[in-house]
C-alpha positions, 0 to 999 in steps of 0.5 A: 085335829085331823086335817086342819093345816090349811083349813080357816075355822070362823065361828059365830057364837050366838047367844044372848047372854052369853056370862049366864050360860054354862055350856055355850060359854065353855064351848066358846072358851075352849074355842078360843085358842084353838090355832086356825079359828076366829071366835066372833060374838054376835051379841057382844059386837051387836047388841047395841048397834047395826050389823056391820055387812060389809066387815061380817062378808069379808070375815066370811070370804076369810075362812072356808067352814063357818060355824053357827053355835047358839042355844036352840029358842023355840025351835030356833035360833036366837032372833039376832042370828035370823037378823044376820042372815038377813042382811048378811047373806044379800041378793048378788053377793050369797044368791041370785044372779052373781052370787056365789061369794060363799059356795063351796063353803062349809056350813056346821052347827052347834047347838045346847039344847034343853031337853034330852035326845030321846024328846026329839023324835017321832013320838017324843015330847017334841016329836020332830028331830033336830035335823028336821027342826033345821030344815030351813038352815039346811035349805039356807046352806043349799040355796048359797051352794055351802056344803052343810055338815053334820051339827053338834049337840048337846042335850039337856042343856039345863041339867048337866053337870060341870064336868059332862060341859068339860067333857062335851067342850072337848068334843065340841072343839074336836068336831068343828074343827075336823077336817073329815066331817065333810066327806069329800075329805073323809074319802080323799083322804081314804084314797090317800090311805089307799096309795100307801098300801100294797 
């Protein structure tokens, strides 16, 4: 957990069904006790009731990367997540005029998905990649001046065994909360290595 120290980890785990899934259930297990993360489960917190703005704004303002992990739907995210941003990310307060609460911020995503690696390219069966296919989260990232890192992603989604879930918990954890995705850490850091050297 390179760089972490100070670094405040909120993750937005987002799946519909979370006790009948393998990989986002490990995922958000393995998670949990992870010193400077705060889990937060959509669905269990709002399956059932309106999205609270106010308290989902301050747990945002509280931490300074948040990651978005959900199974890719169609392309997508699940429906609530789209609903989040919606009413989360309001005129004022995440864009427009005035809105600036969340710039500066990191913006990781975290994706199970179905098909495997070699399907989403130019080509493949889904002929388009998973970066282009999250061009509008990319925009979204832009628009309220968050800092959009490289996504984790774990493919064939339906077909991997317990133990390569457990190898790929691990590598989850480590990527969301390495401080070193962004590169302006990465390089501050360079620079640093680069003081203590002759």
């Amino acid at each position: 957990m390179k760089g972490t120290d100070h670094m405040k980890t909120l993750v937005l785990v987002v799946h519909p069904n979370i006790e009948s899934s393998r990989i986002n259930k490990k995922w958000k297990e393995a998670v949990l006790s992870e010193p400077g993360v705060t889990v937060h489960d959509l669905y269990e917190k709002y399956r059932d009731q309106p999205i609270d703005v106010e308290f989902e704004q301050r747990l945002l303002l509280d931490h300074d990367r948040i990651v978005f992990q959900f199974p890719l739907y169609w392309y997508s995210s699940p429906p609530l997540l789209k609903q989040w941003f919606d009413e989360v990310f309001t005129f004022g307060w995440a864009h427009g005029p005035g809105g600036t609460k969340l710039r500066g911020k990191e913006w990781v995503m975290a994706m199970s998905i179905g098909s495997p690696e070699h399907s989403y390219q130019a080509g493949g069966y889904n002929l388009f990649s998973v970066s282009e296919l999250t061009r509008p989260f990319q925009a979204s990232a832009n628009l309220v001046g968050m800092t959009f890192l490289p996504s984790f992603a774990e493919y064939r989604a339906n077909k991997i065994s317990d133990e390569e879930i457990a190898q790929s918990a691990i590598r989850y954890v480590e990527h969301i909360t390495n401080a070193e995705l962004n590169p302006k850490v990465r390089f501050r850091n360079y620079l640093k290595q680069l003081e203590g050297v002759d």
